[in-house]
C-alpha angles and dihedrals in degrees: 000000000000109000105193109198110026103188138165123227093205114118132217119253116267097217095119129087117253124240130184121215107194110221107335107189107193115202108225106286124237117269115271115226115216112308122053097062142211105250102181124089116228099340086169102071093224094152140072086261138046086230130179079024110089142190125238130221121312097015123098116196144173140181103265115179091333099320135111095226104190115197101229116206112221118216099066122125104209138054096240090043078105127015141171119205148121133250139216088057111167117224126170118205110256110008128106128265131178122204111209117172130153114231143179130174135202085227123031101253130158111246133189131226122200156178128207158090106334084200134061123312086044095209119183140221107178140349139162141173128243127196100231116196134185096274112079108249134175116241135182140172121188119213144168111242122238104199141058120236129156130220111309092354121130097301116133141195110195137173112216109215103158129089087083133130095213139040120265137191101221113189125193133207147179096000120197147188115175115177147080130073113234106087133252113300091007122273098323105235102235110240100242121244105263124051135199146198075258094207107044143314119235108240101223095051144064115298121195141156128196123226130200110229128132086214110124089198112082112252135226119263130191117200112216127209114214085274099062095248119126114259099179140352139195137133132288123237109234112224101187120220120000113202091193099054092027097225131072113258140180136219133249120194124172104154091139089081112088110174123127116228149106148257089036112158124170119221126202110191113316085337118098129177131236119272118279137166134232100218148089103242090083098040088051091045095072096051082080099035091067102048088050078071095078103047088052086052097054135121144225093007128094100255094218128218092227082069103035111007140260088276094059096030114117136163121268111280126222100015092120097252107143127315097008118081089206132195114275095097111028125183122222110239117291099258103024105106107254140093124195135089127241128210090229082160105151136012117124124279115267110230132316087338139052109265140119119219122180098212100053090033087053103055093041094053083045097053089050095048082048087053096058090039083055097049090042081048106032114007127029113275096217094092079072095051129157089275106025097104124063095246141126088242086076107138106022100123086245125109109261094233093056087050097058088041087060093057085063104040093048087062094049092046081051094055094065114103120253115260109264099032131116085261098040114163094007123100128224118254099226142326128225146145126280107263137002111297117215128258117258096055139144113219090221078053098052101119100186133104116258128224141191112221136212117316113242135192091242094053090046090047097045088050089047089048096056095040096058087048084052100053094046083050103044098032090108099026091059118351097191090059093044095052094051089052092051098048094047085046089052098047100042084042081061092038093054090052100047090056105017093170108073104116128172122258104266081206092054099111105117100124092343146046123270097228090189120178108182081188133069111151077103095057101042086051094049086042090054092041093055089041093057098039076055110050100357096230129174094224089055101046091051086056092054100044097050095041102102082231100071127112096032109311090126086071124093144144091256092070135220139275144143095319094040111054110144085105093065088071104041097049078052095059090048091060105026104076106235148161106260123120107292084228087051091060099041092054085050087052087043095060092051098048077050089049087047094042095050083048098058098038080051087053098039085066104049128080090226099040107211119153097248145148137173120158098234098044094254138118115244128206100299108016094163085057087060101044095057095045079062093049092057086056085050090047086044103055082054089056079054107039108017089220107145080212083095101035082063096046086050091047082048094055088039088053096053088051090055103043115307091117150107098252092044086224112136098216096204113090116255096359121107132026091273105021127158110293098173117047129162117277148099117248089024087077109140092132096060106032116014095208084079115075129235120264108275124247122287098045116126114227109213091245125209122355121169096204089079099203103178123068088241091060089036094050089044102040128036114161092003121159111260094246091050092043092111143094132178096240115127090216084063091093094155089058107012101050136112145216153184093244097044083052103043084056098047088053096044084058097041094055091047097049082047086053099048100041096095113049115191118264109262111248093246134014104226112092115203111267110253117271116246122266111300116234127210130236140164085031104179129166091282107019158026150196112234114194119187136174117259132267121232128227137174092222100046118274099262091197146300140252119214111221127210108213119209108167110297094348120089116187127185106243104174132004113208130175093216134044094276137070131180113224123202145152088067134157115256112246089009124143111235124191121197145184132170133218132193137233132199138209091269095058088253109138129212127242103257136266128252111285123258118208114192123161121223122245116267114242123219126245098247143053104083136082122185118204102203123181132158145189123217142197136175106318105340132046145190122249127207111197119184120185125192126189100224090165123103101249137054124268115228088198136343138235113197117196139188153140130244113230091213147026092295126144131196117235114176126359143196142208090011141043113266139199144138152208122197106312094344126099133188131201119187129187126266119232085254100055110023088105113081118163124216097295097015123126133191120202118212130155144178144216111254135187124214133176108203114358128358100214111182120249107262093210144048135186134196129210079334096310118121105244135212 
């Protein structure tokens, strides 16, 4: 997925004639004021890498001390025989440019500078040749250009070193390129006011647009049909300023139009949208789009032009047809104690290189083979049926989507090490080439030797953790397969355990990314989880349920992703039927609809509603990855609870990826009227050579990231605001690239949304009407008694949920067949707004009723006392917890509350329901045992881990009161 130095092994023309300056020494040249402009990248060399600087052919370079040293082979004939340069140079016809660098060699060799076309036909605008000696010396030339690229076309700026005897260490400085007078990445085209879900919205869910205005009053909008004439109209909510889009924005929601149809748009003033459509073919259509992803992606196969078109068609990649070494018989890395060779043949490419990583291959094979367990579960798997896909494995008899998972799963089953090896049993973390390859480049065309690296716990759990998955899945489509995913997940899962400490060098960067994970107590717990939904094993499940991730911990609003995969297990055991506690799995359910429910009250506040959460406010290296990974917990809570509640907040988050958004880019290739064109990646190369084709449609673009990490990002936005820190370039990596498992996600929820477009009609039209204003009685300090008069259907009222309303969220609290509920398990002294809503037999739920605000009674500070002892070993320990009620009056139910000292965790837990955050731990009462009269006590107790000491807690606390 980071690719660190993204280079291009095209040359500069050699129609000029050559001449050598001995010797020229520049004194430092005079600011420029703006324009003309500085056109080179990171020209100082300021990073761990030279890029976007690469190396040609036969040169090999790194950043030493501040410097781009390039190793130089001796032997070549001419000049471009090896080059150093960088790509995507701007460079405007007729206007002046001067080239400043700073250079040394370890020989004196002439070396020449240019400026030029990086693609056939090579032209070329300037180049001269310097004498460099081995004291390091500024040079310049100054020169008109000839020729006419845009920003990060196919303009080039190269260093010719070759046409030498002998070898040379060349090393580069303080590049420069000052000239021009169109700014930095052209004029930036100014994303308009109002933004839309560019591609459709779903008619039976919610529809809004945002709109850019500093006014704090709501505007008019006008909804157009295709034909310009108004549909619909209403006013928008002003949400004031948004941080994360920079700007203040209203709302437009008109989901109350339903009509199908294309070419919409919404006006606001002057101001109207780009064209949309109210329908579900679009939406369905994407569902295959983004799986086409994979089989385009994959390797050493012929992609073939019956199943993507000429335009997309290549050559298989990594077979070892020259001069490509190909991946049937890999090394180990020189130096890392093994010797064999393994047949990694296959898999898909990671991101924009060519390399194959297990962790991110394994949560993207996984997502796709959840995607098919939810649909069995959840959906209707025919929409994966033997010939739904565009792949050679038509007609199989096998699910397509299976097919294309298996691509997958066979590599990672080919990275564990051979019985009887050094490695035996562990599985290599990932396999690459040697160095950074440039972009563009064909995978059939990759020349450089490929190597495995280092094995890893997370790679061998990972490994161990689909192939589990793949074994459950597969066990009655093909049993001898099954059975060979389920032995080499058994033996790296006891491997990993026998040896949990192996992580990946962090520094281990060179052609590949590092993919290091310093943490593993995730993935041990998602690998034991597949392992017992798979064979239900005791050994297994003692390993879940002691693992501090269990019952939902894993799951965050954060999200989850190749280094966080806790929730992987948990959403399959969710799915998978299996033999755990039935209030073990519903916590687990409970922490996803939370989740959900933290995701949409979040949403409900932003201008450009995306389900997204970073601690400090800002966007990370694929954001868009992350948001539909929280899509998928949001899609998720509505397979549980049916609530549309959720289907909205998923067409929400559906709606930011295609268009909804600051920047009014649909991130998604060839959806949308302005999506991504130029994304990063090596033989989707467009950008650069426009011999190579765009990325076809369905791939997911990273999206925003305010770390810009790569000099393009860096050059275009500084201080932008985390939504707008973004920009269609190719050479963008750190915001433009793409992945497997940003992709696996996006089609896990793509499928899911085209699922979900067409809801089935109700079985009458008539909702029940909505019950009268609930009132409160029995209020105590933690509960309370709401009676309301009854709603009316034609059908027959089937039941009612009572709702807890807090601003614009609204969360089922209890579900209850008559007009009265019983609440409990509330805060002392708390505010609490309801309302109910009906349902009929149909599933049709009434509008709701008025709101009711009571608050709960306060509780004194006295009238308990809590007894608490404990005995330790090792590292666990037993804990004894008596509560008495010392206070004057009966409890109806108890809350005990108290903070570890230390670093101690509850594990299981008895006579109560426990859980914890951080230090805190809460115990509430059972059904059996809520009630205490005055005197009473009740005894209960947990399982604990420690490392170090295991101090008791010093205070308690009782339905909120201080005890003694």
């Amino acid at each position: 997925m980071v690719s660190s130095q993204r280079r291009r092994l095209a040359r500069i023309g050699v129609a000029a004639t050559a001449t050598l300056v001995a010797g020229t020494v520049v004194t430092a040249l005079p600011a420029f004021a703006d324009p003309p402009y500085e056109r080179i990248v990171g020209g100082e060399f300021t990073g761990s890498t030279p890029d976007p600087f690469w190396n040609g052919t036969g040169t090999t370079g790194r950043v030493v001390d501040g410097e781009f040293c390039t190793e130089v082979p001796g032997g070549t004939v001419n000049p471009w025989d090896a080059l150093v340069g960088q790509n995507g140079v701007p460079f405007e016809a007729g206007q002046s440019y001067t080239l400043t660098f700073d250079a040394h060699a370890t020989r004196p060799q002439p070396v020449g500078a240019g400026a030029g076309e990086g693609v056939a036909p090579y032209r070329e605008i300037a180049r001269q040749t310097f004498a460099v000696t081995s004291v390091k010396q500024t040079f310049s030339f100054t020169f008109t250009s000839t020729l006419d690229f845009p920003e990060a076309g196919s303009g080039q700026v190269t260093f010719h070193l070759g046409g030498q005897a002998e070898p040379n260490t060349f090393c580069l400085d303080n590049v420069s390129l000052i000239g021009g007078v169109v700014p930095p990445g052209g004029t930036p085209e100014e994303a308009p006011p109002i933004k839309v879900n560019q591609v459709a919205y779903v008619p039976s869910a919610a529809k809004r647009a945002s709109v850019t205005s500093d006014s704090t009053t709501p505007l008019a909008w006008t909804l157009r049909d295709a034909a310009g004439q108004p549909v619909a109209t209403g006013q928008t909510t002003p949400r004031g300023n948004d941080p994360l889009a920079g700007e203040s924005v209203h709302v437009i929601d008109f989901s109350d139009f339903e009509t199908p149809g294309t070419g919409y748009t919404i006006a606001v003033g002057d101001d109207v949208s780009k064209p949309f459509d109210i329908g579900v073919e679009e939406i369905q259509s994407l569902r295959e789009a983004s799986l086409a992803y994979f089989y385009h992606n994959r390797s050493g196969i012929e992609i073939e032009a019956q199943y993507v078109g000429a335009e997309h068609a290549r050559p298989a990649g990594h077979i070892g047809v020259a001069p490509n070494q190909g991946d049937t018989s890999v090394p180990c890395r020189p130096n890392t104690g093994c010797s064999y060779s393994l047949d990694v043949s296959g898999g898909w490419y990671d991101a924009g290189d060519h390399g194959k990583y297990v962790v991110n291959g394994g949560i993207s094979a996984w997502q796709l083979l959840d995607l098919y367990e939810r649909t069995a579960a959840f959906g209707d798997l025919d929409a994966y049926a033997d010939g739904s896909l565009a792949i050679p494995e038509q007609g199989n008899g096998v699910s397509d989507l299976l097919d294309e998972a298996r691509w997958e799963v066979e590599f990672l089953l080919s990275m564990q090490a051979p019985a009887g090896s050094v490695n035996a049993g562990w599985v290599h973390h990932k396999m690459h080439d040697d160095a950074w390859t440039g972009l563009p480049m064909m995978p059939h065309l990759d020349p450089r030797a490929r190597y495995l690296a280092p094995v890893s716990t997370a790679a061998t759990l990972n490994m161990a953790a689909v192939a589990a998955q793949a074994a459950r899945v597969w066990a009655d489509i093909d049993p001898e397969f099954a059975a060979r995913a389920l032995s080499a997940a058994r033996t790296a899962y006891s491997t990993a355990k026998n040896n949990p400490v192996k992580i990946a060098d962090p520094n281990d960067g060179t052609g590949g990314g590092s993919y290091s994970d310093g943490t593993v107590t995730d993935e041990f717990y998602w690998a034991a989880a597949e392992l017992y939904a798979t064979t239900g094993e005791a050994g297994y499940r003692s390993d879940v349920m002691a693992s501090p991730h269990y019952k939902g911990a894993g799951i965050t609003t954060r999200g989850f992703d190749w280094g966080s995969t806790a929730a992987l297990g948990d959403i399959t055991l969710t799915v998978v039927d299996n033999g755990l506690p039935a209030a073990d799995l519903a916590a687990i359910e409970g922490v996803i609809t939370d989740t959900a429910d933290a995701h949409l009250a979040q949403m409900a506040t932003m201008g450009y509603p995306a389900p997204y959460r970073e601690g400090n406010g800002e966007y990370v290296w694929g954001s868009n990855g992350l948001i539909a990974n929280n899509g998928v917990v949001i899609a998720l809570a509505h397979d549980l609870t049916g609530d549309d509640r959720y289907r909205d907040g998923v067409y929400e988050t559906l709606g930011y990826l295609l268009g909804r958004n600051p920047v009014d880019y649909s991130y998604v290739t060839g959806y949308g009227e302005r999506p991504v064109r130029n994304v990063h990646h090596r033989h989707w190369a467009n950008q650069l050579d426009p011999s190579t084709p765009i990325a076809p449609p369905g791939a997911l673009s990273g999206g925003p990231n305010s770390g810009l990490q790569d000099p393009i990002a860096a050059r275009l936005l500084p201080g932008c605001a985390p939504q707008k820190c973004f920009v269609d370039h190719i050479e963008a990596y750190s915001l433009n690239e793409v992945t497997v498992n940003w992709n696996s996600a996006f089609a896990w929820l793509a499928g899911w949304t085209a699922e979900k477009a067409v809801v089935d009609p109700p079985a009458e039209d008539t909702p029940p009407t909505a019950p009268g204003t609930p009132v409160a009685s029995a209020v105590t300090s933690t509960g309370l008694t709401l009676t309301w008069p009854a709603s009316t259907d034609d059908k027959g009222v089937a039941g009612y949920e009572v709702l807890r309303v807090q601003g614009d969220a609204i969360a089922v609290v209890a579900t209850v067949s008559g007009t009265t509920a019983q609440l409990s398990g509330l805060t002392p002294n708390t505010e609490y707004t309801y309302a109910v809503r009906a349902k009929d037999t149909a599933g049709q739920s009434s509008p709701l009723s008025p709101r009711v605000t009571v608050r709960t009674a306060p509780v004194s500070t006295a009238g308990c006392k809590v007894v608490y002892s404990a005995h330790t070993w090792n590292n666990g320990f037993t804990a004894s917890v008596t509560i008495t009620n010392t206070g004057s009056s009966a409890w109806t139910d108890w809350s005990l509350g108290f903070a570890f000292p230390g670093d101690q965790r509850v594990t299981q837990g008895w006579s109560a329901t426990w859980s914890q955050s951080g230090k805190n731990v809460t115990a509430k009462n059972m059904p059996w045992n809520g009630a205490l009269a005055k005197g009473q006590s009740v005894s209960i107790g947990f399982n604990g881990s420690h490392s170090g000491g295991n101090p008791a807690p010093t205070a308690f606390t009782v339905n909120g009161a201080t005890c003694g």
